[in-house]
C-alpha positions in Angstrom: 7.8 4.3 -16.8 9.6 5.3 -13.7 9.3 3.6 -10.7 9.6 5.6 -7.5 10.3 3.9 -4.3 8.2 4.0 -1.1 10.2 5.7 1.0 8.4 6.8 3.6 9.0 4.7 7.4 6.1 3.4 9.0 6.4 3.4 13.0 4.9 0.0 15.3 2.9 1.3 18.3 2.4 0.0 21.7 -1.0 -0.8 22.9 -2.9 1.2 25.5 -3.8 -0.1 28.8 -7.3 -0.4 29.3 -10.1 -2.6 31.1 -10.4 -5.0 27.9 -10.2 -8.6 29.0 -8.3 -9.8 26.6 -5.8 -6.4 27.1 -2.8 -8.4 28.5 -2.5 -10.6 26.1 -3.0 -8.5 22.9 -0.5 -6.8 24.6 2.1 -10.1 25.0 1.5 -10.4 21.5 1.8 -7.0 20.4 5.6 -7.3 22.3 6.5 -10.2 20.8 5.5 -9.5 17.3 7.9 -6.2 17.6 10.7 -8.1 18.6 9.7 -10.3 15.4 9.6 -7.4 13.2 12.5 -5.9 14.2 14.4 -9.0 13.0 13.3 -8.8 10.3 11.2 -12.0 10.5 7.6 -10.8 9.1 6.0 -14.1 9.2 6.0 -14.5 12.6 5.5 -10.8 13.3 2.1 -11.5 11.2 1.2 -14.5 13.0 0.7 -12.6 16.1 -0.6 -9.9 15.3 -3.3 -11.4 13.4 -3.9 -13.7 16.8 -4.0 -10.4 18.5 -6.7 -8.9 16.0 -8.6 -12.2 16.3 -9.1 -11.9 20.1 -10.6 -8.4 19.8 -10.9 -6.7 16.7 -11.9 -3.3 18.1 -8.5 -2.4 19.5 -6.9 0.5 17.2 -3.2 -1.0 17.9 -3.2 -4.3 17.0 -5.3 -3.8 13.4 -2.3 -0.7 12.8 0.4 -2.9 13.5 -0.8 -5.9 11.7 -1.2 -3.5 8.7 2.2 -2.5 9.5 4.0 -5.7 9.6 1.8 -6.2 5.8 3.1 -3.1 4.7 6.8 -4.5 5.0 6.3 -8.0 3.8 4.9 -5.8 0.8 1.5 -7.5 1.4 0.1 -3.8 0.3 -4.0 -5.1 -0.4 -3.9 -6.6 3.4 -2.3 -3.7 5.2 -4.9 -1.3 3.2 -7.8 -3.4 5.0 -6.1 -3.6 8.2 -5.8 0.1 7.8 -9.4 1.2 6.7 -10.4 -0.9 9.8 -8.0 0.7 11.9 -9.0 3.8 10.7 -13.2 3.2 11.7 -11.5 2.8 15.0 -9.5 6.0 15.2 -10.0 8.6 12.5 -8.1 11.2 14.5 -4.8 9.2 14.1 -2.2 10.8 11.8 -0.1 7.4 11.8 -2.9 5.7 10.0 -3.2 7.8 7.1 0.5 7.6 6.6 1.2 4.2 6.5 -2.6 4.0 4.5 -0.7 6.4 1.8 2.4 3.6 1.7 0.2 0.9 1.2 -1.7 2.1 -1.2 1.6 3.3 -3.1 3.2 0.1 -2.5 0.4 -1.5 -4.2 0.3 0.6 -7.4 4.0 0.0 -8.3 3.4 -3.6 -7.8 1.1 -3.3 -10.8 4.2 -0.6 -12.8 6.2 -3.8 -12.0 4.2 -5.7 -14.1 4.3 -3.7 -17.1 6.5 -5.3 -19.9 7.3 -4.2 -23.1 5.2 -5.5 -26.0 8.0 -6.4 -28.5 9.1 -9.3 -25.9 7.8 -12.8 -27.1 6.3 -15.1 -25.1 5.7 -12.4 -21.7 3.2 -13.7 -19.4 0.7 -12.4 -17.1 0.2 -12.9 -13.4 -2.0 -16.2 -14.2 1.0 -17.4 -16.4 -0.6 -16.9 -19.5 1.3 -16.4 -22.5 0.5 -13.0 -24.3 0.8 -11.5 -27.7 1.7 -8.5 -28.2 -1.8 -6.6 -28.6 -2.9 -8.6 -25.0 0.3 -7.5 -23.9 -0.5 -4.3 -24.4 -4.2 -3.9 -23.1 -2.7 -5.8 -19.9 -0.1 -3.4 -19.5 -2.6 -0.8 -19.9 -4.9 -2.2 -17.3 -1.5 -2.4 -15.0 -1.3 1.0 -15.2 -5.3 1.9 -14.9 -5.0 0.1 -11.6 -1.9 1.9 -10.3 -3.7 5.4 -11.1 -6.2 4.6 -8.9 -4.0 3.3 -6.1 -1.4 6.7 -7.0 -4.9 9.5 -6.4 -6.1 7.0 -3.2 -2.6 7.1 -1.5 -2.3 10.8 -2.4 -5.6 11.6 -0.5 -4.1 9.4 2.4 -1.0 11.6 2.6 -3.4 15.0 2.4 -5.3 13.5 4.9 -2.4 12.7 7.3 -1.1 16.1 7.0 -4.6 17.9 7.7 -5.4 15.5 10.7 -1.7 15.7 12.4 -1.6 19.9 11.7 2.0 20.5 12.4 3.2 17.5 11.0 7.4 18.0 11.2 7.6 16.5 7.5 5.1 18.7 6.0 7.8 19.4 3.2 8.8 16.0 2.5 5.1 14.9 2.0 4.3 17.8 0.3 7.1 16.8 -2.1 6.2 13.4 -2.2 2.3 14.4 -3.1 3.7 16.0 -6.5 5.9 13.2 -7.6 3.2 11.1 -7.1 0.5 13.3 -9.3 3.3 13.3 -11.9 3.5 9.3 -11.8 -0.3 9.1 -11.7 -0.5 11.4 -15.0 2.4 9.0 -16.6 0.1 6.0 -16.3 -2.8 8.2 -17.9 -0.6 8.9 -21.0 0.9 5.3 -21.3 -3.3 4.2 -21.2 -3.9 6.5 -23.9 -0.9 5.9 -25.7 -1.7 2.0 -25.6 -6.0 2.4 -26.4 -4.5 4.4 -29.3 -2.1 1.9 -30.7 -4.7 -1.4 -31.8 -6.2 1.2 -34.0 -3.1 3.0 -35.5 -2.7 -1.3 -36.0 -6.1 -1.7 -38.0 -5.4 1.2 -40.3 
């Protein structure tokens, strides 16, 4: 199955100014975390954003960059949550929907990764559990069920990013994008077909 990379940047935002208490020093945090991320050191980039997010939770900026300093330690299921949050808070932001569309991309080829060939011996699963070939296959098929799912949501999240920001500059691109990832999507449909049909070609 082919793999196609997400490819798509995801831009860190400054925080607004604004009477919240704790305002300076989300914003100290916010800094610093950039200057984190940008060298390429996520862990500490997380650290304080997630301090930032824990001293108020209602501002937009630091749940969208928390999500984004997720997204590129390719901790897909966390930035998704930061983002639906982030997007409770702002629903009018285009950025959101963006970087929700690479998170939720990110996390479907994390499952395609998984998906081994059934004449290997002695594959395992993500628990470490040695498989035969038939588990093999319904796990590889349940890979690909779940990376489906994740393809349509992030496709929705790119429609909805270019119907919220309009005039979006890489309308093209994303429209482009959109229809590789309904072709990948219908892939994983035919290799779960393929592999329900196979245990009872097996029987006959």
């Amino acid at each position: 199955m082919k793999k196609l990379l997400v490819f798509l940047a995801v831009l860190f935002v400054s925080v607004i100014s604004s009477a919240c208490i704790n305002n300076f020093a989300i914003q100290e945090l916010n800094t610093k975390a950039k200057e984190y991320l940008d060298k390429g050191d996520y862990d500490e980039a997380i650290k304080r954003l997630e301090s930032s997010v824990d001293l108020d939770g209602s501002v937009y900026e630091a749940r969208y960059n928390l999500a984004v300093a997720y997204t590129h330690k390719e901790e897909f299921a966390k930035a998704v949550g930061q983002l639906n949050e982030a997007i409770k808070l702002n629903p009018s932001s285009p950025d959101a929907y963006y970087t929700l569309g690479v998170a939720l991309e990110g996390e479907a080829y994390k499952k395609l990764e998984l998906i081994k060939d059934e004449d290997l011996e002695g594959v395992e699963n993500e628990d470490k559990e040695v498989l035969t070939p038939e588990k093999q296959a319904d796990e590889n098929a349940k890979n690909a069920e779940f990376a489906a799912k994740k393809l349509d949501e992030a496709i929705k999240a790119y429609k909805k990013y270019l119907d919220v920001s309009k005039e979006a500059k890489d309308k093209d691109t994303i429209e482009d994008h959109i229809k590789e990832l309904e072709v990948e999507k219908e892939e994983c449909f035919k290799y779960m077909a393929q592999s329900a049909m196979e245990p009872a070609e097996a029987q006959r």
